[in-house]
Biopython code that builds the backbone (N, CA, C, O; Angstrom):
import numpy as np
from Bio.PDB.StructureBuilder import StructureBuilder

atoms = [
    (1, "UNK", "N", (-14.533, 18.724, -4.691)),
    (1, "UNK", "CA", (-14.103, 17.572, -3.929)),
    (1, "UNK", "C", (-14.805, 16.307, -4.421)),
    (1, "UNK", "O", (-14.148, 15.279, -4.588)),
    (2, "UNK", "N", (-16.011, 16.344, -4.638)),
    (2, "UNK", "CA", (-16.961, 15.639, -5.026)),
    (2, "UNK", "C", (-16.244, 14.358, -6.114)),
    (2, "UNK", "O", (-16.150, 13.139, -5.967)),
    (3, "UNK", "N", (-15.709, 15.518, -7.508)),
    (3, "UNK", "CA", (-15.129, 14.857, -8.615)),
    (3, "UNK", "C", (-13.610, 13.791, -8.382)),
    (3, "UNK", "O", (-13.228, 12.739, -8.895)),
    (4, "UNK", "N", (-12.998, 14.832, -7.216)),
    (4, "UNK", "CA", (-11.620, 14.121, -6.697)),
    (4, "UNK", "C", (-12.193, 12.976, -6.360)),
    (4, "UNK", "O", (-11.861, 12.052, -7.103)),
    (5, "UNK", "N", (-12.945, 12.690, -5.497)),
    (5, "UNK", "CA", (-13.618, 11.203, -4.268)),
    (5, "UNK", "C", (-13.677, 10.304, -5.844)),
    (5, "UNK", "O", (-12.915, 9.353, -6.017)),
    (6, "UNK", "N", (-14.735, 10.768, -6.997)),
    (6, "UNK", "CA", (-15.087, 9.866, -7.655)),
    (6, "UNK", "C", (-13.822, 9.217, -8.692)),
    (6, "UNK", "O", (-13.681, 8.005, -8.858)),
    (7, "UNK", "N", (-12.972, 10.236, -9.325)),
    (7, "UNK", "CA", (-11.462, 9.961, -10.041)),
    (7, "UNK", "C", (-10.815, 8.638, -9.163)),
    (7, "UNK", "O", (-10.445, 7.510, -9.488)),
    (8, "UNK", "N", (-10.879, 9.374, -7.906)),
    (8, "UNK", "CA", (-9.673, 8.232, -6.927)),
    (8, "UNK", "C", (-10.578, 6.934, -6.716)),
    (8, "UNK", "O", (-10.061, 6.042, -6.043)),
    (9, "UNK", "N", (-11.574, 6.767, -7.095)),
    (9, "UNK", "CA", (-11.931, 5.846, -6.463)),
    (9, "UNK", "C", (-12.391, 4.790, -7.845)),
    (9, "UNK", "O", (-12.675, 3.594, -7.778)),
    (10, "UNK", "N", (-12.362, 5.492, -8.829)),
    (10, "UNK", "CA", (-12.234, 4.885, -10.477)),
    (10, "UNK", "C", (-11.041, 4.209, -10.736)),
    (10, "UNK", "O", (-10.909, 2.991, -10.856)),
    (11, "UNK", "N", (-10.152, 5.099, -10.819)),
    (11, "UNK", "CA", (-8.782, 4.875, -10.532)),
    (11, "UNK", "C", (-8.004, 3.548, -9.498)),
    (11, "UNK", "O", (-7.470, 2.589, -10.056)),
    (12, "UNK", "N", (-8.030, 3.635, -8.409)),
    (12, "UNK", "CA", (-8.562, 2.688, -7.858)),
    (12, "UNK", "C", (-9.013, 1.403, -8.185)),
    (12, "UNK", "O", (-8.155, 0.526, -8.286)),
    (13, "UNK", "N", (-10.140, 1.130, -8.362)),
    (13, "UNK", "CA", (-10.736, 0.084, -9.294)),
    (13, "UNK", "C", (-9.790, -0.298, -10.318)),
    (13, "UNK", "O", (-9.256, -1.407, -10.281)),
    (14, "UNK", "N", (-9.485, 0.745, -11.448)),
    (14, "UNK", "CA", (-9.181, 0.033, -12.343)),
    (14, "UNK", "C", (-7.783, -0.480, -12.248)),
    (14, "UNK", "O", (-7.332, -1.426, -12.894)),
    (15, "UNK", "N", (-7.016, 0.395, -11.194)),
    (15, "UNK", "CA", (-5.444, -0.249, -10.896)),
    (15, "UNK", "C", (-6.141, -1.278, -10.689)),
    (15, "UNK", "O", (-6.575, -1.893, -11.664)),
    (16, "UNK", "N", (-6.380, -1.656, -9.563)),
    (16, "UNK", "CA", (-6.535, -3.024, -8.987)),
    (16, "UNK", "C", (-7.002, -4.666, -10.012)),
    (16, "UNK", "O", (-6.682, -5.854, -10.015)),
    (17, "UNK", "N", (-8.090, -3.572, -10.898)),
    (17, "UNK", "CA", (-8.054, -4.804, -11.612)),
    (17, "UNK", "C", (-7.308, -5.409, -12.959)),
    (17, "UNK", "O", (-7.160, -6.510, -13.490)),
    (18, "UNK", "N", (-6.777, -3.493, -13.290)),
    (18, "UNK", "CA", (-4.997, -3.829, -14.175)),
    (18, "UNK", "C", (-4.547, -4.701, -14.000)),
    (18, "UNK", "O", (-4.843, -5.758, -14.558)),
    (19, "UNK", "N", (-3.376, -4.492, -12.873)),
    (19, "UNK", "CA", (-2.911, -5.378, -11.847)),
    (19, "UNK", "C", (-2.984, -6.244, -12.104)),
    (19, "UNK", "O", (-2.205, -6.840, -12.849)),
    (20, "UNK", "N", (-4.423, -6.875, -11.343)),
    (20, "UNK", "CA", (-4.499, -8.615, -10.899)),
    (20, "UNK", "C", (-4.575, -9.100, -12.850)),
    (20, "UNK", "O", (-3.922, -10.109, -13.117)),
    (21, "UNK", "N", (-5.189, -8.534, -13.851)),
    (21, "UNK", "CA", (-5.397, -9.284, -15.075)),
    (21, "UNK", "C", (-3.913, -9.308, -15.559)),
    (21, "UNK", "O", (-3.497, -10.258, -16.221)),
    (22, "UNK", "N", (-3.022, -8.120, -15.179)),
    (22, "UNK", "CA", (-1.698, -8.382, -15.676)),
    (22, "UNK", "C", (-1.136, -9.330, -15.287)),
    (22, "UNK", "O", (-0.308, -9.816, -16.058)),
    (23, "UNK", "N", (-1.343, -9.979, -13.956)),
    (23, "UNK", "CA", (-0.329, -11.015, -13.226)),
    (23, "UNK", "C", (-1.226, -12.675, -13.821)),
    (23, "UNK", "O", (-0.983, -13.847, -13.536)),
    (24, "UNK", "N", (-2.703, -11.807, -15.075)),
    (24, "UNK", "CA", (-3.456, -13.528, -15.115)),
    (24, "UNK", "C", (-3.514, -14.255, -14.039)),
    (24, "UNK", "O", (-2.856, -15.283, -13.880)),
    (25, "UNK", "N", (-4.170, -13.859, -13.360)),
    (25, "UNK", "CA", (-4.951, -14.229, -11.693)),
    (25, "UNK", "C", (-6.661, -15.232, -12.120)),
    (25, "UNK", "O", (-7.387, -15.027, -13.093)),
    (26, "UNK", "N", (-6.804, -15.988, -11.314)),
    (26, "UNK", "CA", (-8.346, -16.590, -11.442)),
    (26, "UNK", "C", (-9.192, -15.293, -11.636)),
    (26, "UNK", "O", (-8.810, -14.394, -10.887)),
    (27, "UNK", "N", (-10.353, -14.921, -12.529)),
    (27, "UNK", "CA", (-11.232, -14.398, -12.401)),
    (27, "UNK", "C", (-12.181, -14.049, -11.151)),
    (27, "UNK", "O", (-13.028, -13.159, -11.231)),
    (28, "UNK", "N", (-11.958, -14.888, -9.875)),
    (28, "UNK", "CA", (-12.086, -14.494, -9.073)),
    (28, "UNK", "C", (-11.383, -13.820, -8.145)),
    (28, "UNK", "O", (-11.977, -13.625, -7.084)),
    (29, "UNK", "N", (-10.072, -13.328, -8.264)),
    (29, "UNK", "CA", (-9.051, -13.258, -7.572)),
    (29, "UNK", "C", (-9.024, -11.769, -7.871)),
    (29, "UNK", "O", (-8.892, -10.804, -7.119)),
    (30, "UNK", "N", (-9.202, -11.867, -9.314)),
    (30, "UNK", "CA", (-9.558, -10.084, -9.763)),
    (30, "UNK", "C", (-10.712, -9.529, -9.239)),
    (30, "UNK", "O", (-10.908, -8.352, -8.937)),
    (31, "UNK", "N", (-11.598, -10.652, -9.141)),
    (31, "UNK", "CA", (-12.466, -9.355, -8.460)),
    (31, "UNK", "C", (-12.103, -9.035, -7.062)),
    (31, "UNK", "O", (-11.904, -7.857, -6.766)),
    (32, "UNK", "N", (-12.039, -9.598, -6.526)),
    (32, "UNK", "CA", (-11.582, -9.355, -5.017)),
    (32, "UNK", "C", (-10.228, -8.319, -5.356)),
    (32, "UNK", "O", (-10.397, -7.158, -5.728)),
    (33, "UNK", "N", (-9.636, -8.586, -5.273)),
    (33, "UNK", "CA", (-8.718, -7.593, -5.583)),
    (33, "UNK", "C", (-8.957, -6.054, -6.219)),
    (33, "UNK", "O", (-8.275, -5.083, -5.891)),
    (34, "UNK", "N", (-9.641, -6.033, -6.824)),
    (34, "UNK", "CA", (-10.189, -5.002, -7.717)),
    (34, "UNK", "C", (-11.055, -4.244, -6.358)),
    (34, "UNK", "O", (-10.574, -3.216, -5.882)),
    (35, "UNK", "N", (-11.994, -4.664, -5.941)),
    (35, "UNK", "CA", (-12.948, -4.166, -4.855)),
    (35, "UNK", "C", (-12.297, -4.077, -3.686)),
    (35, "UNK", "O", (-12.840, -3.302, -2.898)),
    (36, "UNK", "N", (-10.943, -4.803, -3.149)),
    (36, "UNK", "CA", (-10.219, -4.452, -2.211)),
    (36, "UNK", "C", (-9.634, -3.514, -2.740)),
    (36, "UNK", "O", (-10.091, -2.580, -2.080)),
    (37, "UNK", "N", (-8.832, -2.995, -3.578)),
    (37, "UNK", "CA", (-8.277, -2.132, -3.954)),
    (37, "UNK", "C", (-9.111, -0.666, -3.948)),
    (37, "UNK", "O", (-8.654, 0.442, -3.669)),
    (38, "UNK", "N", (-10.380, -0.996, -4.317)),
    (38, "UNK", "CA", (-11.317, 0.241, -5.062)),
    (38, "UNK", "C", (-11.649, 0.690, -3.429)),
    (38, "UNK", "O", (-11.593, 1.895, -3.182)),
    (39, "UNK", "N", (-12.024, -0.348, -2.213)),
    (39, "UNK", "CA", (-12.722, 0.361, -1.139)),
    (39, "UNK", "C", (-11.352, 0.909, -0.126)),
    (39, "UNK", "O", (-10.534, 0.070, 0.252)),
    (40, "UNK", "N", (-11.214, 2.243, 0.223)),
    (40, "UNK", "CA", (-10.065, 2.551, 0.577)),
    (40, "UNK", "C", (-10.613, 2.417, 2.028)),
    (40, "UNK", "O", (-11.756, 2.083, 2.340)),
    (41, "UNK", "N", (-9.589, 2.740, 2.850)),
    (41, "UNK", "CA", (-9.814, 2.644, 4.516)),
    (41, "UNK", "C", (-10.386, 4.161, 5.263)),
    (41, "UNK", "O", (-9.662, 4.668, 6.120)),
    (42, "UNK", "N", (-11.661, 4.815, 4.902)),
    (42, "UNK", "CA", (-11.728, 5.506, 5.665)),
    (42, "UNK", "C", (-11.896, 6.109, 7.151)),
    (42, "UNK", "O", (-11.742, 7.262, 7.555)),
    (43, "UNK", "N", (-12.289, 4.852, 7.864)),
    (43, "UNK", "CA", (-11.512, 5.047, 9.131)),
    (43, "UNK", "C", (-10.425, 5.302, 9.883)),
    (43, "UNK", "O", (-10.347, 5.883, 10.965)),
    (44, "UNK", "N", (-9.582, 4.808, 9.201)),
    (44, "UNK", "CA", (-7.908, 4.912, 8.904)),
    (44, "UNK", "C", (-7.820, 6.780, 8.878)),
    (44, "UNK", "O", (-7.068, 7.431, 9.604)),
    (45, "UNK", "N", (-8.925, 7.451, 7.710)),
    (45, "UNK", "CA", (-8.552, 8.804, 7.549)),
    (45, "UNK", "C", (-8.929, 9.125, 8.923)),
    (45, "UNK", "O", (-8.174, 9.557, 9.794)),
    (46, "UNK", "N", (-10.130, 8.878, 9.024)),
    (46, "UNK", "CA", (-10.905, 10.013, 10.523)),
    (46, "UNK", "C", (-9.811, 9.835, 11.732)),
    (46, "UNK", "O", (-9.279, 10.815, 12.254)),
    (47, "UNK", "N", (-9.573, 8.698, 12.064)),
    (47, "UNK", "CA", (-8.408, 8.784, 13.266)),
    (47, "UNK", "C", (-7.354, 9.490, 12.975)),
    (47, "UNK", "O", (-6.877, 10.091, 13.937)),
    (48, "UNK", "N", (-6.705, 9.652, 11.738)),
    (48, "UNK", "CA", (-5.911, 10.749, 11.532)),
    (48, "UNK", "C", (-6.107, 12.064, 11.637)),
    (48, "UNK", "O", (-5.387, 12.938, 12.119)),
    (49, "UNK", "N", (-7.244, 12.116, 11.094)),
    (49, "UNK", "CA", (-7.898, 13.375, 11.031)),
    (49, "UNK", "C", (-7.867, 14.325, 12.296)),
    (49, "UNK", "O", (-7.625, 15.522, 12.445)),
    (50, "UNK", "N", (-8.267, 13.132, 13.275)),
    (50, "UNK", "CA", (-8.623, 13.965, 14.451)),
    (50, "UNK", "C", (-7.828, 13.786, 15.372)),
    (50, "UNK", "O", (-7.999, 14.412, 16.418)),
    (51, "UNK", "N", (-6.428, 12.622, 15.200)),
    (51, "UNK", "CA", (-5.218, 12.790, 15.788)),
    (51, "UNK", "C", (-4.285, 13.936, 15.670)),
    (51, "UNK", "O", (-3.569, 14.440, 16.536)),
    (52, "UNK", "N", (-4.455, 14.278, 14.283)),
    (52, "UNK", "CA", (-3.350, 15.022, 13.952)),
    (52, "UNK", "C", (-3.545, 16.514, 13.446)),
    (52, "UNK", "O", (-2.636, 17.343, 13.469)),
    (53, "UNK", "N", (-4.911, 16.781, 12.956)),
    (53, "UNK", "CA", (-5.379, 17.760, 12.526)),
    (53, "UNK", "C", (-6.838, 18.715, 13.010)),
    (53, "UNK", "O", (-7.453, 19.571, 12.375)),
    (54, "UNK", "N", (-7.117, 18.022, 14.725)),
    (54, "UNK", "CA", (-7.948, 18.762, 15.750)),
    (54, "UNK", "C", (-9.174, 18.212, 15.357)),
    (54, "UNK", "O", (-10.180, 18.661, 15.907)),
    (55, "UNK", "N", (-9.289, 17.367, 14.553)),
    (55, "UNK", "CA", (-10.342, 17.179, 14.048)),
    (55, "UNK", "C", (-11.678, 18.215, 13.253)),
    (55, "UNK", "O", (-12.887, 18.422, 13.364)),
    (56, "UNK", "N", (-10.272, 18.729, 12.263)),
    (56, "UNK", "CA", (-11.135, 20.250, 11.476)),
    (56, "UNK", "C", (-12.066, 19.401, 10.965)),
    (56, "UNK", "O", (-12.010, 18.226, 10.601)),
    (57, "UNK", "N", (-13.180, 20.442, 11.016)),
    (57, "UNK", "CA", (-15.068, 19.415, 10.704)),
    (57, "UNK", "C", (-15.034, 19.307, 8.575)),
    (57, "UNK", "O", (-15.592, 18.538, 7.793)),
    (58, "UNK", "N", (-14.276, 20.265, 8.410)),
    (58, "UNK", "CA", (-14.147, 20.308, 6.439)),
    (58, "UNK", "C", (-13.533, 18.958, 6.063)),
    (58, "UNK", "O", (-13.959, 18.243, 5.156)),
    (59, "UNK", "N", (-12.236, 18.616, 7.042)),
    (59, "UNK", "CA", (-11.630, 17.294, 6.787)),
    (59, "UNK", "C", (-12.287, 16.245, 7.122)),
    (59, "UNK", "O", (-12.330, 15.334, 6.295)),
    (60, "UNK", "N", (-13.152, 16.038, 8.749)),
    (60, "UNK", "CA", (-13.982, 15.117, 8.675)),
    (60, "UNK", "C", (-14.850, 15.125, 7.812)),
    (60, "UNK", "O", (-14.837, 14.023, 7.264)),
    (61, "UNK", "N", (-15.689, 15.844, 7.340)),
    (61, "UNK", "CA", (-16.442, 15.620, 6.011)),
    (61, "UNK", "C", (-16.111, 14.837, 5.230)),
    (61, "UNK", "O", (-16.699, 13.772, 5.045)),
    (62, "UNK", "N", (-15.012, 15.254, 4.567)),
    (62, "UNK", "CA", (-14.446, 14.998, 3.119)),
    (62, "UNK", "C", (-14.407, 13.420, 3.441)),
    (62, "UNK", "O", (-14.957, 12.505, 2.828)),
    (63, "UNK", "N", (-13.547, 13.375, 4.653)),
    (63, "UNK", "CA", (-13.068, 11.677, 5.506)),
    (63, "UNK", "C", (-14.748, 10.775, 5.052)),
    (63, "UNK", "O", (-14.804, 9.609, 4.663)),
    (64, "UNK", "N", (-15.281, 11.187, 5.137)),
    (64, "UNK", "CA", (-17.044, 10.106, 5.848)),
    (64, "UNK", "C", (-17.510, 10.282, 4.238)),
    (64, "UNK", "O", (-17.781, 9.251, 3.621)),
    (65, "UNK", "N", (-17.595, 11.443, 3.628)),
    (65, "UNK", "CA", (-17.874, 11.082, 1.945)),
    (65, "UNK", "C", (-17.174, 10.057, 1.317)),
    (65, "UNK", "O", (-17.506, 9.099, 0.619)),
    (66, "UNK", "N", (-16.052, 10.527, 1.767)),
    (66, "UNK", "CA", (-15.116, 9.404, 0.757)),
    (66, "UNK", "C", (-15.864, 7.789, 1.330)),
    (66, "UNK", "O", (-16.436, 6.944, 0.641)),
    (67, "UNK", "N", (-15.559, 7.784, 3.004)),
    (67, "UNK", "CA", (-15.629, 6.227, 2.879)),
    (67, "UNK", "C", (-17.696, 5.651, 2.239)),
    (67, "UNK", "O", (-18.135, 4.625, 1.719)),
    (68, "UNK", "N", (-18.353, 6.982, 2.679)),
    (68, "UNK", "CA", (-19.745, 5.911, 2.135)),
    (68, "UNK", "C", (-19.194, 5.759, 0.455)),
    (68, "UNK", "O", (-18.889, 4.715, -0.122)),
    (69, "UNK", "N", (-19.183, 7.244, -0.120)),
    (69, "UNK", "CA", (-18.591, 6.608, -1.561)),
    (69, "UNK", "C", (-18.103, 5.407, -1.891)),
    (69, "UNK", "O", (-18.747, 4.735, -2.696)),
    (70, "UNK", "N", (-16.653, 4.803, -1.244)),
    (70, "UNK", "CA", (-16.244, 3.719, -1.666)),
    (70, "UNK", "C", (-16.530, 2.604, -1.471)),
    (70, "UNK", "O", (-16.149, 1.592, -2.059)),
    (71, "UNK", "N", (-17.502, 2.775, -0.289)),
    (71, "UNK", "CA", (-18.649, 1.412, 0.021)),
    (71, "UNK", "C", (-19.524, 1.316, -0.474)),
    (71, "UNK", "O", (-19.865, 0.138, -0.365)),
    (72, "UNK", "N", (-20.241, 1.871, -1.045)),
    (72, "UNK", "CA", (-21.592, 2.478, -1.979)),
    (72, "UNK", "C", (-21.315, 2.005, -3.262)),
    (72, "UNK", "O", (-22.167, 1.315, -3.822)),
    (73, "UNK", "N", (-19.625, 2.419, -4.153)),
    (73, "UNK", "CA", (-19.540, 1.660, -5.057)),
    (73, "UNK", "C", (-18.751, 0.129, -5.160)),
    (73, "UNK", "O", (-18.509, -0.656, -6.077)),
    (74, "UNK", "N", (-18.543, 0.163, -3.961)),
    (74, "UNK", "CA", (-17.924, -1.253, -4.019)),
    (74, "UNK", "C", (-18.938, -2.271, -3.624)),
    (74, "UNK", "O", (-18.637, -3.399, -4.015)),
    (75, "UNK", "N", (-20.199, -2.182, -2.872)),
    (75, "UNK", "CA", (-21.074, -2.884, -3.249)),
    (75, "UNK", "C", (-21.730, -3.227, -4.612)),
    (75, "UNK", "O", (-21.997, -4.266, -5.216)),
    (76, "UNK", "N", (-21.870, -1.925, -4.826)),
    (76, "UNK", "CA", (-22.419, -1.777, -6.243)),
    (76, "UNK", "C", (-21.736, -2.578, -7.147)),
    (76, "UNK", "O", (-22.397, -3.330, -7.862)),
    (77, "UNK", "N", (-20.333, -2.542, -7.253)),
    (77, "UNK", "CA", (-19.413, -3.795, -8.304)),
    (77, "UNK", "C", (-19.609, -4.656, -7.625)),
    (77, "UNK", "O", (-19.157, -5.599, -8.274)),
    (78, "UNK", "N", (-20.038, -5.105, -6.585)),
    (78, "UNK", "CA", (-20.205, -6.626, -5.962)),
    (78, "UNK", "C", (-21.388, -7.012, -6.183)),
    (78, "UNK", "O", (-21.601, -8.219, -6.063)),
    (79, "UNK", "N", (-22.073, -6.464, -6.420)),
    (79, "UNK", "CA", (-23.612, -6.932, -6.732)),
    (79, "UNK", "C", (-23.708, -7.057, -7.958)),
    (79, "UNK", "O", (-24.377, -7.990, -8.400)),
    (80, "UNK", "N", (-22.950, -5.989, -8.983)),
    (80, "UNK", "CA", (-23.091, -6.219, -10.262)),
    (80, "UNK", "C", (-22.297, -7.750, -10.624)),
    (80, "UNK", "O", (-22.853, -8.597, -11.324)),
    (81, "UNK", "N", (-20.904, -7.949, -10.022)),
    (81, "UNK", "CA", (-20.484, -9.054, -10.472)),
    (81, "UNK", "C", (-21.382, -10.708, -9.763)),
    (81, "UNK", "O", (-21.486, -11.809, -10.302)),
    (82, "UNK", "N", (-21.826, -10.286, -8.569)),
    (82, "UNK", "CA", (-22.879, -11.363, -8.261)),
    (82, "UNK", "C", (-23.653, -12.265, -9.166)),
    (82, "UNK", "O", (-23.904, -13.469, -9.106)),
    (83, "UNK", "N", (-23.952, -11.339, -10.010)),
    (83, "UNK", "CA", (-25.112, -11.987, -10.898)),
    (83, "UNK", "C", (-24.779, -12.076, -12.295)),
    (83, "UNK", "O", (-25.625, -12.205, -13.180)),
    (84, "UNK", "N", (-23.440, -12.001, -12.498)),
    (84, "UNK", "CA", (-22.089, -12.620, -13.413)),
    (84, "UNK", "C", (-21.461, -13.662, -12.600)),
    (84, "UNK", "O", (-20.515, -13.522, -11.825)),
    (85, "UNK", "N", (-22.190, -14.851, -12.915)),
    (85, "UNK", "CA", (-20.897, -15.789, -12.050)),
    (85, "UNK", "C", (-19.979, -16.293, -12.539)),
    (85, "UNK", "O", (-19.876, -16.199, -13.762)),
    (86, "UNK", "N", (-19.082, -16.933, -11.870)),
    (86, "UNK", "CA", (-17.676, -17.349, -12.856)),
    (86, "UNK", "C", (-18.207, -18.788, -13.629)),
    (86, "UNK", "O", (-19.212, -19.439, -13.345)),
    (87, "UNK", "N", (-17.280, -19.041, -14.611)),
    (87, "UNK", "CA", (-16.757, -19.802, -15.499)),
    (87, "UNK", "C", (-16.831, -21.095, -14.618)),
    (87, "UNK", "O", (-16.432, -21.023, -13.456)),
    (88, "UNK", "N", (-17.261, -22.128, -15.050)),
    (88, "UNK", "CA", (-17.113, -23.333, -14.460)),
    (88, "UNK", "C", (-15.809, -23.901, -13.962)),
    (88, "UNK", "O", (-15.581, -24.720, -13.072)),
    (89, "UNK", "N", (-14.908, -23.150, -14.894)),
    (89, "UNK", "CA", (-13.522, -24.072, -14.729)),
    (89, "UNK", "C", (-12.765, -22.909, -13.512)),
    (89, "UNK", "O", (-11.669, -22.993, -12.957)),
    (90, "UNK", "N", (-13.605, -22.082, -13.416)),
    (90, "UNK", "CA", (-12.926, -20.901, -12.454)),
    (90, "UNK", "C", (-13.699, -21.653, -11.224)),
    (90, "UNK", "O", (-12.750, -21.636, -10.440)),
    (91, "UNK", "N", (-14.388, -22.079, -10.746)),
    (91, "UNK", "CA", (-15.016, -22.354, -9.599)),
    (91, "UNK", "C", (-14.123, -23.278, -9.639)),
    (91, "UNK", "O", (-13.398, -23.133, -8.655)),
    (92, "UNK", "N", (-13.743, -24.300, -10.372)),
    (92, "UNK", "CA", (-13.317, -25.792, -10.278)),
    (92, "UNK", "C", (-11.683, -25.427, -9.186)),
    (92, "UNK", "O", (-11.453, -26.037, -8.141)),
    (93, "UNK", "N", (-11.041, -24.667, -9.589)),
    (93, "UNK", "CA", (-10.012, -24.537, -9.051)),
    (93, "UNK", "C", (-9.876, -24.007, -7.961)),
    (93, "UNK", "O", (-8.756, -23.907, -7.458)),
]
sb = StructureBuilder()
sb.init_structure("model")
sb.init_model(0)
sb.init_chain("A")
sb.init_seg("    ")
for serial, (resi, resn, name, xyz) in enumerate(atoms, 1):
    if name == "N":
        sb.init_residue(resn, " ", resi, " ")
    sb.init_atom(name, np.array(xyz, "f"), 0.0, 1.0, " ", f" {name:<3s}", serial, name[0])
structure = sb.get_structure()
């Protein structure tokens, strides 16, 4: 499960920031996009989880890994791009 959380959540990322560089978006627009894309809604899972599926404890698991995972690395790309700041002419606009 471990490897699935980390694929989808690579994956993820890199759609998102496919995407926004395909449409030539501000450099800031990709990142946001990219990190919205990469952090999925795991709250969204657990209420399902336990609406619809008794709330089996294997699925909540999986539910609460995934979301620290995708917060864990979506800080992590936010901090890394932090201290990459944009382009002068990217702020300007």
């Amino acid at each position: 499960v471990f490897w699935i959380v980390v694929l989808h959540n690579l994956l993820a990322f890199t759609t998102g920031f496919s995407i926004a560089k395909g449409f030539k978006l501000p450099e800031r627009d990709v990142r946001s996009i990219t990190i919205e894309t990469g952090i999925q809604n795991s709250g969204l899972g657990l209420l399902l989880i336990f609406t619809f599926f008794e709330g089996l404890g294997g699925m909540a698991l999986v539910a609460a890994f995934w979301g620290i995972w995708h917060l864990v690395t979506g800080l992590l790309l936010a901090g890394f791009w932090g201290y990459r700041p944009l382009k002068k002419e990217e702020l300007a606009r």
